[in-house]
C-alpha positions as CSV (number, residue, x, y, z in Angstrom):
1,X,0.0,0.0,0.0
2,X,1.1,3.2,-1.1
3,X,1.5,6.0,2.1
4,X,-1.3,8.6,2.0
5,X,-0.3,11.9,0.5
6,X,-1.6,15.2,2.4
7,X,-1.5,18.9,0.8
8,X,-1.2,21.3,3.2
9,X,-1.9,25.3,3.6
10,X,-2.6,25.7,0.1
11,X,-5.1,27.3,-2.3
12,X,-7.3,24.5,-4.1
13,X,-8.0,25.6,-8.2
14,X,-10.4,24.0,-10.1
15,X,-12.8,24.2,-12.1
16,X,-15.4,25.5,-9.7
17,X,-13.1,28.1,-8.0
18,X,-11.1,28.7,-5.7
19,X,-11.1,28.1,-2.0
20,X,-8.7,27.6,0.8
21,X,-8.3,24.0,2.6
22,X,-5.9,20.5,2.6
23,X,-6.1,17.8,0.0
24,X,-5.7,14.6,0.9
25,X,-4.8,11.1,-1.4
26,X,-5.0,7.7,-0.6
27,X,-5.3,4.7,-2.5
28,X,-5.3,6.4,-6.2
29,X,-8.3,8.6,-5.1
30,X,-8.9,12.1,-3.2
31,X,-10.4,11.5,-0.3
32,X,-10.6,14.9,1.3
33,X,-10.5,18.3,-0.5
34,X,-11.1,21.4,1.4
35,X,-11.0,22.0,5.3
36,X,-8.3,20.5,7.8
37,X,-6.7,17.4,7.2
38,X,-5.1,16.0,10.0
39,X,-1.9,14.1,9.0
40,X,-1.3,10.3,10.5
41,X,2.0,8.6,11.4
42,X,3.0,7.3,7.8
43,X,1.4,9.7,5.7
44,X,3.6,12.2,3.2
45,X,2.6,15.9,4.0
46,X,3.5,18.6,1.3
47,X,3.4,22.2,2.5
48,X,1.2,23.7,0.2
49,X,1.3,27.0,1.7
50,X,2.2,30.0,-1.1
51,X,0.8,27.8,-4.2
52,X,-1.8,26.3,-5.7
53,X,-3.1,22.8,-5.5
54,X,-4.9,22.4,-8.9
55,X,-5.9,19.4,-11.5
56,X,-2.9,17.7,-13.2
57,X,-3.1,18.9,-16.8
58,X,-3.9,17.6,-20.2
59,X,-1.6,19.0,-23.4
60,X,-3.6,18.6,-26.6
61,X,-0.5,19.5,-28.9
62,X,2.8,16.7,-28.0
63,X,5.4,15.3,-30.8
64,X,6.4,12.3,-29.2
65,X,8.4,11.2,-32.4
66,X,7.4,7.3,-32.1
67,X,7.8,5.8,-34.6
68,X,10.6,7.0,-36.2
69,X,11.8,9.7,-34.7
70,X,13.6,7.8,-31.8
71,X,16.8,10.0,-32.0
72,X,14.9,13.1,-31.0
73,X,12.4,11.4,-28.3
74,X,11.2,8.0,-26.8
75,X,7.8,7.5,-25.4
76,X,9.6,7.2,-21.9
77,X,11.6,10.2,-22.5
78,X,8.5,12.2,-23.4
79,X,6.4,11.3,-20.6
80,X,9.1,11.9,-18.4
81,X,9.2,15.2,-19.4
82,X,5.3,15.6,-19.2
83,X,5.3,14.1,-15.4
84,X,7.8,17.4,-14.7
85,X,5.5,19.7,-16.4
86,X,2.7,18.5,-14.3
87,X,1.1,17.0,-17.4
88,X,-1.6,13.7,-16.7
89,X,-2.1,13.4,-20.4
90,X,-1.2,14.3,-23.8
91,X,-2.0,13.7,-27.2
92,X,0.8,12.3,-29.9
93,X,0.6,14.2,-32.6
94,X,0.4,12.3,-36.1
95,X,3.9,13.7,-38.2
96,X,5.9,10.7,-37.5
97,X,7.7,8.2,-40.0
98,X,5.8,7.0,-40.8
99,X,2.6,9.0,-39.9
100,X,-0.1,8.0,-37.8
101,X,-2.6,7.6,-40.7
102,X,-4.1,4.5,-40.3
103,X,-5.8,2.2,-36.9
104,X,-2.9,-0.1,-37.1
105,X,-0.3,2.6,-36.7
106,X,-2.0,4.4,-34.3
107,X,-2.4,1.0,-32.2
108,X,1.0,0.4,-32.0
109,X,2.3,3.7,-31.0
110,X,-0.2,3.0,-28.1
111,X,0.8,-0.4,-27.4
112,X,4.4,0.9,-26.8
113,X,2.6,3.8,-24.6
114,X,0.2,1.5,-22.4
115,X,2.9,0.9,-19.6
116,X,3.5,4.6,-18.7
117,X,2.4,5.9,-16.0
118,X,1.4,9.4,-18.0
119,X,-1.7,8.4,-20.1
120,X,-0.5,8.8,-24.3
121,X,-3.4,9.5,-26.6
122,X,-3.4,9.5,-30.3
123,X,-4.6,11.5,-33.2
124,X,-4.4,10.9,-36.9
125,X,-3.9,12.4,-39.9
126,X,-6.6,14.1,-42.0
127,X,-4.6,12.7,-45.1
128,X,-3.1,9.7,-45.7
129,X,0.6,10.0,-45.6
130,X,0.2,13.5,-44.9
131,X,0.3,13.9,-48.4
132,X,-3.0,16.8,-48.9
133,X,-4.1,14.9,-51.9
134,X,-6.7,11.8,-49.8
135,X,-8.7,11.7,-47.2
136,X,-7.3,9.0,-44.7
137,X,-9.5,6.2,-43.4
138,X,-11.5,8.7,-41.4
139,X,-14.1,6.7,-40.0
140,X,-11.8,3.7,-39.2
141,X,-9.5,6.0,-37.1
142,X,-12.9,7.1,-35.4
143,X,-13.6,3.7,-34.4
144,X,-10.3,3.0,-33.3
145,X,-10.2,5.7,-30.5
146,X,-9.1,8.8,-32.3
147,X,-10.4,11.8,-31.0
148,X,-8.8,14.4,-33.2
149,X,-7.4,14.3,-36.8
150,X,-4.6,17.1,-37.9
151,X,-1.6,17.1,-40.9
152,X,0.1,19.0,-38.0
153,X,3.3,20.4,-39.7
154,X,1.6,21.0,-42.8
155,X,-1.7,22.8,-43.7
156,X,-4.7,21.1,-45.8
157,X,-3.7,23.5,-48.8
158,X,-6.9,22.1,-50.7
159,X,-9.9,23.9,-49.4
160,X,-11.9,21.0,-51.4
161,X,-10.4,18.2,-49.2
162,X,-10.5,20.3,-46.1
163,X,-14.4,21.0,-46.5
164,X,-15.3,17.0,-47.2
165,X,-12.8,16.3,-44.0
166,X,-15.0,19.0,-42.1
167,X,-17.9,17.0,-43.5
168,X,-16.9,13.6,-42.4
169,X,-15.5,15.0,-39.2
170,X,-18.9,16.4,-38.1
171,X,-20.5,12.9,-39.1
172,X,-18.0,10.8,-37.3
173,X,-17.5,13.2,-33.8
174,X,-14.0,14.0,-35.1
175,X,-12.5,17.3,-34.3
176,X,-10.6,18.2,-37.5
177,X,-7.8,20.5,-36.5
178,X,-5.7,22.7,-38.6
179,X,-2.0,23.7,-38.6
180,X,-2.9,27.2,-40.4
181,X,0.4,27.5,-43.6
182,X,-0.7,28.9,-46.6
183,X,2.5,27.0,-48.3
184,X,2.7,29.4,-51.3
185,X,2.9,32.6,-48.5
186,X,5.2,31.0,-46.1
187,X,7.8,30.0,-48.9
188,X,11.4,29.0,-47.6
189,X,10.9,32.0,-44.5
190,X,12.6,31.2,-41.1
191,X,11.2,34.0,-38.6
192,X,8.6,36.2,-38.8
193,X,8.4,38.8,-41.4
194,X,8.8,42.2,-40.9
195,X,11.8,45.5,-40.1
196,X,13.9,42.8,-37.7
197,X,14.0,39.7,-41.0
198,X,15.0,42.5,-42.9
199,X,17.8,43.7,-41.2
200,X,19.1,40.6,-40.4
201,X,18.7,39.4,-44.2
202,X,16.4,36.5,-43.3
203,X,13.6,35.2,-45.2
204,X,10.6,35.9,-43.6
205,X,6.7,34.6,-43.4
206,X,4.3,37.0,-43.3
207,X,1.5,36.9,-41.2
208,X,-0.9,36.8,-43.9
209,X,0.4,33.0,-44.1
210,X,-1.3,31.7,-41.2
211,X,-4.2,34.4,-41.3
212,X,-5.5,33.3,-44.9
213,X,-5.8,30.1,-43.8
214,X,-7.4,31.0,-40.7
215,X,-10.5,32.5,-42.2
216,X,-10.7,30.0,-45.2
217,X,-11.5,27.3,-42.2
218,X,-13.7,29.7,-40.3
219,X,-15.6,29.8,-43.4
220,X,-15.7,26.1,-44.6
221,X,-16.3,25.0,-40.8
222,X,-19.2,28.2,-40.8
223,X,-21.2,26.6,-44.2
224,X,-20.4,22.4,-43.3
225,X,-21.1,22.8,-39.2
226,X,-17.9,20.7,-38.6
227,X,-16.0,21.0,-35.4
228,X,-12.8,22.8,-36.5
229,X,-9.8,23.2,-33.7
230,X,-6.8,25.8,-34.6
231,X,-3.9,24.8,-34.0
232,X,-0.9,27.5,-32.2
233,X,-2.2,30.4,-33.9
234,X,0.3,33.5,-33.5
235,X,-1.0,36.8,-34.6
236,X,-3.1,39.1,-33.0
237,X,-5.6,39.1,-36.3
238,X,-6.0,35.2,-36.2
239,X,-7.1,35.3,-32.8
240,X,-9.6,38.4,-33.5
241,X,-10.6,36.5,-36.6
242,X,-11.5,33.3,-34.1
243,X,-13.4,35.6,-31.6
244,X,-15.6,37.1,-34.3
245,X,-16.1,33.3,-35.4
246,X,-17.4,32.5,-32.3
247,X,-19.3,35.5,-31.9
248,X,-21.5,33.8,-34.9
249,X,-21.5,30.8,-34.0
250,X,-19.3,29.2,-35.7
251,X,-18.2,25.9,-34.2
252,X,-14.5,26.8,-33.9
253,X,-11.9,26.3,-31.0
254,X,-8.6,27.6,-30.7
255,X,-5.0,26.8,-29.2
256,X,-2.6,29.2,-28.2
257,X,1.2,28.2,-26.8
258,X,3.2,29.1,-24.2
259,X,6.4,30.4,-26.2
260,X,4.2,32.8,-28.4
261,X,2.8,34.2,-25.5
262,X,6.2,34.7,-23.4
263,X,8.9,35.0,-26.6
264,X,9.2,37.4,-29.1
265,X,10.9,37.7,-32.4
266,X,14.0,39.7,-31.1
267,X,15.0,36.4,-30.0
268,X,16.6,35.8,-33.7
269,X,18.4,39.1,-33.9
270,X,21.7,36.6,-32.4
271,X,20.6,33.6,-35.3
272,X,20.1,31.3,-32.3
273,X,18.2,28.6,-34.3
274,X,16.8,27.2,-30.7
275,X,13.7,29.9,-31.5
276,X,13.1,28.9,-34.9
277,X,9.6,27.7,-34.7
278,X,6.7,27.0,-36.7
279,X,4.5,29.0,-36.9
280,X,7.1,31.6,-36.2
281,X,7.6,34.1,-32.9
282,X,6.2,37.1,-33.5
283,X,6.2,40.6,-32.6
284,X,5.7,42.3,-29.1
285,X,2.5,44.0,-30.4
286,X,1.2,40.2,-31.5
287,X,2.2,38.6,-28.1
288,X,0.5,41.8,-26.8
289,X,-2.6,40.8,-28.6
290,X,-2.5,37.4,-27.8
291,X,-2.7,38.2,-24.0
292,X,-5.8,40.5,-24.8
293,X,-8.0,37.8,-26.4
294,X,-6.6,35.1,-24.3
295,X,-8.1,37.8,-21.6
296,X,-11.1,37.6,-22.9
297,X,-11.5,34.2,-23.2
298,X,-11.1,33.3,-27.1
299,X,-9.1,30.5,-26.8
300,X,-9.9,27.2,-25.2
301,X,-6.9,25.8,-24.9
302,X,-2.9,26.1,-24.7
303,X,-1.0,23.4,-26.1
304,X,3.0,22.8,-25.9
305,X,3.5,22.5,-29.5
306,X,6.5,20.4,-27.6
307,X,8.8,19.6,-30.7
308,X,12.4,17.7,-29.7
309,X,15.1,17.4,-32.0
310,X,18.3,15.9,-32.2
311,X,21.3,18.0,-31.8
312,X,22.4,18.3,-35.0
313,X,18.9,19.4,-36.6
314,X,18.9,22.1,-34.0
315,X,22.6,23.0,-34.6
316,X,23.1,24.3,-37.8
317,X,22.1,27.8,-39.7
318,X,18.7,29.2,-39.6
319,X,18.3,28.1,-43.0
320,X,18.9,24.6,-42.3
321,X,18.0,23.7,-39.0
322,X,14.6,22.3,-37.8
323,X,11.4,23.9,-36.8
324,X,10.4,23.5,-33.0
325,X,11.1,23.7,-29.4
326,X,10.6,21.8,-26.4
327,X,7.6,23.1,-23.7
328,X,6.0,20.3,-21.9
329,X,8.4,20.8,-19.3
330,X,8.0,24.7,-18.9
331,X,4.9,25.6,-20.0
332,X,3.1,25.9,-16.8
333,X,6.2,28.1,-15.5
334,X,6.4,29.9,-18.6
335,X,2.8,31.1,-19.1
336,X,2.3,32.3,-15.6
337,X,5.2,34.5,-15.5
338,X,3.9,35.5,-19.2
339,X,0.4,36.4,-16.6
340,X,2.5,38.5,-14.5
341,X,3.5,40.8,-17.3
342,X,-0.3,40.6,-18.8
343,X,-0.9,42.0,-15.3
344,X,1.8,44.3,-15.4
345,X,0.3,45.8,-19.0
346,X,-2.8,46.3,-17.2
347,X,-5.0,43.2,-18.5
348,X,-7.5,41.5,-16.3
349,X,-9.3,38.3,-17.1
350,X,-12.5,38.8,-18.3
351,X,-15.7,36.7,-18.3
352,X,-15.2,34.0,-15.6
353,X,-18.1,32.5,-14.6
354,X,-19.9,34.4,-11.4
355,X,-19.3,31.3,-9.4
356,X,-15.6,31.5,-9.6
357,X,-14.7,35.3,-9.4
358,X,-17.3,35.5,-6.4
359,X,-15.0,32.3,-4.7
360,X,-11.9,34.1,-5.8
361,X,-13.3,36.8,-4.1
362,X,-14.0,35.1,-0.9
363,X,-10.6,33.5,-1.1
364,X,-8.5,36.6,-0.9
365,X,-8.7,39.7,0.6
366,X,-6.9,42.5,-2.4
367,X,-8.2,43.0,-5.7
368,X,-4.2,42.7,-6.9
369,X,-4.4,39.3,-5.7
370,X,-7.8,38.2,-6.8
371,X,-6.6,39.4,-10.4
372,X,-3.9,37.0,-10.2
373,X,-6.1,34.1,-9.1
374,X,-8.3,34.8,-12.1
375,X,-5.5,34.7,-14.4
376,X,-4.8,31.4,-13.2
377,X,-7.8,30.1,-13.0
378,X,-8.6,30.8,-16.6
379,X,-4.5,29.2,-17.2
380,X,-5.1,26.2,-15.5
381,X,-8.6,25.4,-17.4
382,X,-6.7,26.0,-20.3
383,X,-4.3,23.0,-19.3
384,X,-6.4,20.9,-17.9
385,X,-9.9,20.3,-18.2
386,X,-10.5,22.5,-21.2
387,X,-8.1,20.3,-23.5
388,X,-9.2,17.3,-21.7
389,X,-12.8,18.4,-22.9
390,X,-11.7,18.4,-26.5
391,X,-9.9,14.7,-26.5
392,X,-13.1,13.6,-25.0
393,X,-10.9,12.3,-21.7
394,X,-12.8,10.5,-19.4
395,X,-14.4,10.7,-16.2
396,X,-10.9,11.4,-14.2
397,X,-10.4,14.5,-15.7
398,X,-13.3,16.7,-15.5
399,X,-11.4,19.4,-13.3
400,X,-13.2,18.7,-9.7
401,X,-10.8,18.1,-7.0
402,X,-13.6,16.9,-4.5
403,X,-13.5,13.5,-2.7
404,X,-14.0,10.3,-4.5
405,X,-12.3,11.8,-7.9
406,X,-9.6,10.1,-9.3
407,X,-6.4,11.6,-8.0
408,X,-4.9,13.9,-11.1
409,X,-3.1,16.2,-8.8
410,X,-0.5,18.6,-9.1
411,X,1.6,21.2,-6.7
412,X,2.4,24.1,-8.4
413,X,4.4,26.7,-5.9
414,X,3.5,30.2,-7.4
415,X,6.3,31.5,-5.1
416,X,9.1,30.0,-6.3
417,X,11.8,31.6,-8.3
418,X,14.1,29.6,-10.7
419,X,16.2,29.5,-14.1
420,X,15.8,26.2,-16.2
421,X,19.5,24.5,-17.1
422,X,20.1,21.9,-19.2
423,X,20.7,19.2,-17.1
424,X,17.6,19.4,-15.6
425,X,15.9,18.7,-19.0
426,X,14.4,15.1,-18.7
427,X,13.6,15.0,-22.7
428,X,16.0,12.8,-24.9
429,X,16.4,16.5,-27.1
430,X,17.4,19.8,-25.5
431,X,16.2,22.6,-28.0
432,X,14.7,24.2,-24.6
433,X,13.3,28.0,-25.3
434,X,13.7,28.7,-21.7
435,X,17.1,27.6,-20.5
436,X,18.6,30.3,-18.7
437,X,15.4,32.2,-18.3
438,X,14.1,33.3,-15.1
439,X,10.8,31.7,-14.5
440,X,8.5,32.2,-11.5
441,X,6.0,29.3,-10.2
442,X,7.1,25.5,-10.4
443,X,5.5,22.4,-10.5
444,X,6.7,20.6,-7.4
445,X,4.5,17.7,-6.8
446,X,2.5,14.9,-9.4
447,X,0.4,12.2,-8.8
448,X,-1.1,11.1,-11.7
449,X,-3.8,8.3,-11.6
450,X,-3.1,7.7,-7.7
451,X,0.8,7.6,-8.4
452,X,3.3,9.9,-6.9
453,X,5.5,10.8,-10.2
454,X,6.6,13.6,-8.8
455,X,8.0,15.0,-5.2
456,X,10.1,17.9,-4.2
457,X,10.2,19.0,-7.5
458,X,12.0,15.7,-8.5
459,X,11.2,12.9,-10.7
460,X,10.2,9.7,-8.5
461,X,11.7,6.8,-10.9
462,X,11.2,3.7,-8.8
463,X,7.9,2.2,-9.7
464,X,6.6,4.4,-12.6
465,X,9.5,4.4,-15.4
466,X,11.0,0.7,-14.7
């Protein structure tokens, strides 16, 4: 029998609120949440006190690399990485080699994943071999488990195919998402374009790449009804475009990720090919725009995008070296000191639901303080049961952290102050955005399905990654 784990002095988040009280977990459930807990000989008791005791989270948006991409990432390496990120759950994205485009594929990769003590999810491609030119078996990947179908890395350039996966989507209770690349607007471009590509002499994509494609989608998901999900958009105009989509009506979600809210394009001006990403970092005044519809609750979710490579992909000139970054290990860290600055600017979540501001309210006793707790509030649904929502997670992941619920639980210290280094990096790859960065908050303590992956900010090996 595993020892009982107690949370003490801390705030508990989710998705009803936020209220003050102990946590306990025993025997792979929660079996007190809220009030005093008193501990027992035996038990292990966290102090709590200066964080946040929330829901473990879910990241829609993970390139695990299996199959074929070994050198970069193994399943182990990658959940690894999501257990330190405070991460339950995440879905594989499809652009492996070969891609996940058929039920066999997709049951392998999860055969290899059913071990881990971090639950791996799978989504397919929209087209078979990723190719844009045929639908993949659709309905076969529906009945094989798959949740969500994306070409991630590449955009659907035929608006033809796009509208009859949209159609077969809304038939078979597929989300169809979208990696938003016009291919004949983002060309051979490296960063974003604008004044900084151009005094560096690099090619540049233009905004307008991801935009066009952003409201062709809108459009086609607007006349067919399908349930489209955008994948990390980065400009301020694709996120306005979603919030006057769902202003209509428009069945349309959208993801967000951590490094285009906290990095910016100035990041290239030294050619350091670690921040060459796809779609690219933008502009202050994009990030800037981000925050304000983020504020204002337009997007539903934010995924990692978390994208290993090898060394010697990463290592090379801008022109050569691969798209992507690693984030399931940072993101939590990252986006809440992102928060901080939102707050800084002046920004203020908007729209939570009455229940929660008026428990937030209770809670604390400053309106400095109880603008924070929103913020996080609307982060954590955003990483948890928001993207758990869209995979169509089960039961054990609805956001509640009452007793009886499966225990998902994660420790995140919103006082602690720290700089990422390398050899902390559990990922096989360590193209890491945020190495040498000062980041506030840190995950500290995991348990994910009743297992303690997790303690004192360490990764517990013995009995989860054997």
């Amino acid at each position: 029998m595993s020892a009982r784990i107690v949370y003490k002095g801390g705030l508990l988040l989710d998705r009803s609120g936020v209220r003050r009280g102990d946590l306990a977990v025993d025997g792979g459930s929660i079996v007190a949440a809220g009030g005093e807990v008193a501990p027992r000989p035996g038990d292990i008791v966290v102090n709590a006190s200066g964080g946040l005791v929330i829901p473990a989270l879910v990241d829609a948006h993970t390139h695990l690399r299996v199959p074929g991409g070994e050198e970069a990432e193994t399943l182990e390496t990658g959940t690894m990485a999501a257990a330190m990120g405070g991460y339950a759950a995440v879905l594989a994205m499809p652009n492996t080699s070969p891609p996940l485009d058929n039920p066999a594929r997709v049951a392998q990769m999860l055969a290899g994943a059913a071990r881990l003590p971090v639950r791996v999810l799978s989504s397919g491609t929209i087209t078979k071999e990723r190719a844009g030119a045929e639908l993949s078996p659709l309905a076969a990947l529906a009945k094989a488990g798959v949740r969500l179908v994306t070409d991630d890395g590449s955009g659907v350039q035929d608006a033809n195919l796009m509208r009859r996966a949209l159609q077969y989507g809304a038939e078979l209770g597929l989300v169809v998402a979208e990696h938003c690349e016009v291919e004949s607007l983002f060309g051979a471009g490296v960063m974003n374009e604008g004044a900084l590509s151009a005094g560096l002499g690099l090619r540049g994509i233009p905004a307008v790449a991801e935009e066009v494609m952003v409201a062709r989608d809108i459009e086609l998901a607007r006349a067919i009804r399908g349930r489209l999900h955008l994948l990390h958009l980065s400009t301020g105009r694709s996120a306005e475009l979603v919030a006057r989509a769902k202003a209509d009506g428009v069945p349309v979600t959208a993801e967000v990720t951590p490094h285009h809210l906290f990095l910016t394009e100035e990041l290239l001006s030294g050619y350091d090919s670690v921040y060459k990403v796809n779609p690219p970092l933008r502009s202050g005044d994009d990030r800037r725009r981000l925050w304000e519809q983020l504020s204002q609750g337009v997007f539903d979710v934010i995924g990692t995008d978390h994208a290993p490579h090898p060394r010697w992909r990463k290592e090379a000139t801008l022109d050569d070296a691969a798209f992507g970054m690693l984030g399931l290990q940072h993101a939590l860290a990252a986006v809440y000191t992102g928060a901080l600055g939102a707050i800084e600017e002046g920004l203020v979540p908007q729209g939570l639901p009455d229940a929660v501001s008026a428990s937030i309210a209770a809670a604390v006793g400053s309106q400095a303080e109880a603008e924070r707790l929103g913020w996080l509030w609307r982060i954590v649904a955003m990483m948890s049961w928001q993207p758990a929502q869209l995979l169509g997670l089960d039961e054990n992941f609805v956001g509640r952290l009452e007793a009886g619920a499966r225990a998902n639980v994660v420790f995140f210290d919103t006082s602690a102050e720290w700089t990422p280094t390398s050899n902390s990096i559990l990922s096989k790859a360590g193209n890491s955005p945020y190495l040498g960065v000062g980041l506030k908050g840190r995950v500290v303590d995991v348990v994910v399905e009743g297992r303690r992956l997790v303690g004192s900010g360490e990764l517990i090996y013995e009995g989860n990654w054997e």
